[in-house]
N, C-alpha and C positions, 0 to 999 in steps of 0.2 A: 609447571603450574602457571596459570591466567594470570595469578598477582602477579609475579614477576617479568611477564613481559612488558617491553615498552611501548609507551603510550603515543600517539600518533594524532593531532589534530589537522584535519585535512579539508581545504575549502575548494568549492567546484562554482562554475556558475552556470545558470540557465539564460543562456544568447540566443535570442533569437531574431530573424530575419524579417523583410517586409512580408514576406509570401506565409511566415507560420512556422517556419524548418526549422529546428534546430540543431545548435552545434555540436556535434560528435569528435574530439579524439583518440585516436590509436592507440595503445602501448607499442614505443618500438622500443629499442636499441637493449640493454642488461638489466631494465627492470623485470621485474617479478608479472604473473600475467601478461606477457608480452602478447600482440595481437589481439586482445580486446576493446570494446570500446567504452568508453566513459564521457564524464561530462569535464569540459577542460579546469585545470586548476593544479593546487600542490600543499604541498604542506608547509603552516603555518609557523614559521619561525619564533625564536624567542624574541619580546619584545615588540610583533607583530599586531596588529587591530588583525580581526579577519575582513575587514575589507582591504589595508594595505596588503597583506598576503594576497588576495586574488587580484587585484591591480598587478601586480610584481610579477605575480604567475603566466597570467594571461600575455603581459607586454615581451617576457619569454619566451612563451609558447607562442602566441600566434600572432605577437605584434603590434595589440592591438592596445588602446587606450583607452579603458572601460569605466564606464560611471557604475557601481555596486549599488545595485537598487535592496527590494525589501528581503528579509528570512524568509526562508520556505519551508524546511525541516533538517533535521539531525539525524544521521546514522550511526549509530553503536554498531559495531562489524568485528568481529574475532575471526584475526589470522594466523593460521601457524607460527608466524615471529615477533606479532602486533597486535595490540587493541588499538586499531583504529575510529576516529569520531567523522565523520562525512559532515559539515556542515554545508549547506546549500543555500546557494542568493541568486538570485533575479540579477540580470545583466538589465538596468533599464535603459544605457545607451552605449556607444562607444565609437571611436575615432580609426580609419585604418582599414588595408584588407587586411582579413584573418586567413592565415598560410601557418603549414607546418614548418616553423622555424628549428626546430629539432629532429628535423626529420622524420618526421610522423606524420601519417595520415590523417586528414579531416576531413568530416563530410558532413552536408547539409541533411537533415533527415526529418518529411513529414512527419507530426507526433505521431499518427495510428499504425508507422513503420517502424517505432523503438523495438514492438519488441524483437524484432528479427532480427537484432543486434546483440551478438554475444557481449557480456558486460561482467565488472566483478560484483561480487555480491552484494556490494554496498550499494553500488548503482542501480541495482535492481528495482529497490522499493522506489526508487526516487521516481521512475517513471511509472510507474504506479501511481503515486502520488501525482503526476503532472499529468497521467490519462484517466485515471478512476475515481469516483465520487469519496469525497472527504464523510461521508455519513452513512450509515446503513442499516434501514430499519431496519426490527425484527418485529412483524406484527401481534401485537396480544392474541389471547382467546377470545374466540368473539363471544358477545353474548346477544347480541343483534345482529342475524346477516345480513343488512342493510346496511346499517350503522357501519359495521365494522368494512364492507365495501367502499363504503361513504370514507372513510377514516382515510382509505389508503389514498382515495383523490385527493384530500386536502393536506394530506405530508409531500404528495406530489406537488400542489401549489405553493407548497411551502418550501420548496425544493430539495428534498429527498428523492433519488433517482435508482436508489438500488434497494431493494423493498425484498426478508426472507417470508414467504406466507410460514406463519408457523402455526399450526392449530390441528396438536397433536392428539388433544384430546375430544373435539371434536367431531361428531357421527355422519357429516356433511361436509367432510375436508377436504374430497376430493373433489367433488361440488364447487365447493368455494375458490378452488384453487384454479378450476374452470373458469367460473366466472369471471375473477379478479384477472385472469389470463386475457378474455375476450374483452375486458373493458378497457384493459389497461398496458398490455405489454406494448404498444406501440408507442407509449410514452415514458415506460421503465426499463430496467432492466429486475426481471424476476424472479428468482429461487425458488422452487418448492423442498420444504423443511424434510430432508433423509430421502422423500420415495424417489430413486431416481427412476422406476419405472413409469411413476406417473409423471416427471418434468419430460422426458423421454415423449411421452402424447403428448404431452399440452407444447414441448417444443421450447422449456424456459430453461432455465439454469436449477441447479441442485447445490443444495446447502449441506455437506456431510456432518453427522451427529460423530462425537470422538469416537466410538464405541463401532464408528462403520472403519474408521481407518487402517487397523491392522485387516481387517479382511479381504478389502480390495486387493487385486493385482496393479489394476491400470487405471488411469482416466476415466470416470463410468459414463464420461459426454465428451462428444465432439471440443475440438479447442475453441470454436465458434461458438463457444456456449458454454457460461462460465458457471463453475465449480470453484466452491467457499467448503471451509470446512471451521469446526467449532475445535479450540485445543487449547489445554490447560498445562500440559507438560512440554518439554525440548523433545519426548519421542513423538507423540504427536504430533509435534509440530514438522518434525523431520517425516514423519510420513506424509503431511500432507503434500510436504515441498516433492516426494520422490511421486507420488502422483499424477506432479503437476495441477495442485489447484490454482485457481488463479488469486486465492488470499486465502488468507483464514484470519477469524475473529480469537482472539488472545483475553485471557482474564479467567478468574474478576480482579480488575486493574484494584477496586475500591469494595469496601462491602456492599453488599446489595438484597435491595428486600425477596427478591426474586429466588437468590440462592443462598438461605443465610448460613446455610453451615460450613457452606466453600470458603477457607480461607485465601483472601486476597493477597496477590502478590505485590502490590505496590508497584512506584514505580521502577522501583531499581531492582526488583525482581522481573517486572515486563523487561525492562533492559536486557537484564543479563539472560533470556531467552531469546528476544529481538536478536541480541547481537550472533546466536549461534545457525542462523539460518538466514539466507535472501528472502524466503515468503514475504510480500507484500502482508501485512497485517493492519487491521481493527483493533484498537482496545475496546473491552466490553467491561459492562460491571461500574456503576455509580458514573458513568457517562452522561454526556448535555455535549448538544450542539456546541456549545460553551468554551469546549473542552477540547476542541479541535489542535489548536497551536499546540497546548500543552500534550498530547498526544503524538504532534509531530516532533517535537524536543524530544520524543523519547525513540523515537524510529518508525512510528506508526503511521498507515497514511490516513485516517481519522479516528473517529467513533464509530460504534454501535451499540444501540439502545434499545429498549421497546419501548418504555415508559415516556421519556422524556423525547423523545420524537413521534410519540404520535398524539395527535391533535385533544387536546381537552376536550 
């Protein structure tokens, strides 16, 4: 049973270089996962700050004498012999070369080259969270097609970058998804809501409804073209991971006017699904920009909203 395995607090840091690389090590020698790569660090002794722990780890591992700058996020991870917590910090400087003093490998790695790096599941989201937008609309129904094109420019200005068109109900939605395509994909990244035959023309990303996930085989788009999915349960969530989506949206975190008779899972229900899978995740449901940090305390690499990210 989950209660009774033991608990593991574990801190990593993100080092990065003059040129933008970041630092990668190895698993080597009788740990578990061996030949994977991660973000360097270790686990957090008794008595420990979690900055004294990644100072201690680091000066171990690769030598080096690090200033622990700000939190970035938490991972809840379940392992066959552990519940693991991933906490994550900002290297903001540090003294030294960095060398595998244990014998491990390290490597310096462009960000848009993480994901080609095999990693354990906890590190998953994390780059995720260091490559992909912390917010993600979900556009209302419109009831102006102007207006509601208008909307998605100024969530753009507003900095919103991954925008789902959703407007299901809609008689013009293929239309509009046109539209908002030719205006604006060169300055987003954009989903059209389930068709994936229409993001297929228009050439954007697809947002899977829960309800498509058991039917798929594969991937319905190119890995060049990202694939989100909506998921309320750990099987859902587990299909969207065998997929390969590139996230899914999780919730409702909170109750929400939107769906009122879905009961919310809170946070320690978001948790304890976070922790059974790698998907990069969104919490959805009584969401705000607001809400971000708190969202990545729980393992999530932001928000998603309609309401409260698009423009009054």
């Amino acid at each position: 049973m989950t209660a009774s395995l033991r608990s593991i607090h574990v801190v990593a840091g993100v080092i990065t270089d003059a040129r933008g690389r970041l630092l990668l090590n190895r698993r080597a020698g009788d740990r578990d996962m061996v030949g994977l790569w991660e973000f360097p660090g270790g686990k957090r002794e008794p008595g420990e700050t979690s900055e004294q722990a990644l100072v201690r780890e680091l000066r171990e591992e690769l030598g080096i004498e690090a200033e622990v700058g700000e939190w970035l996020m938490e991972v809840p991870q379940l392992y066959p012999d552990k519940r693991l917590r991933l906490e994550v910090r900002r290297i903001r400087s540090w003294n030294g070369k960095a060398r595998g003093r244990e014998g491990q490998a390290i490597t310096w790695v462009a960000p848009e080259k993480l994901p080609r790096y095999s990693m354990p599941p906890a590190d998953v989201p994390v780059v995720a969270m260091l490559r992909q937008p912390d917010r993600y609309l979900v556009t209302p129904e419109p009831v102006d097609e102007q207006a509601w094109l208008d909307g998605i420019g100024q969530s753009l200005a507003a900095g919103v970058s991954r925008i789902q068109l959703r407007t299901p109900a809609h008689a013009r939605r293929s239309e509009l998804a046109r539209a908002a395509t030719e205006q604006y994909a060169r300055r987003a990244e954009l989903l059209v809501n389930r068709d994936i035959a229409l993001a297929r023309e228009l050439g954007v990303g697809v947002h899977l409804g829960s309800e498509q996930l058991a039917s798929l085989e594969k991937r319905p788009l190119p890995v060049s073209v990202p694939v989100g999915a909506s998921c309320h349960d750990l099987a859902q969530l587990q299909a969207a991971q065998k997929l390969g989506c590139d996230f899914a949206v999780l919730g409702p975190v909170q109750a929400t006017a939107s769906h009122p008779s879905a009961k919310p899972l809170g946070w320690q229900g978001f948790e304890r699904l976070r922790e059974q899978v790698s998907l990069p995740l969104y919490a959805i449901g009584g969401m705000d920009a607001g809400q971000v940090a708190e969202a990545r305390r729980h393992g999530a690499q932001g928000v998603a909203a309609i309401r409260s990210l698009w423009p009054a």
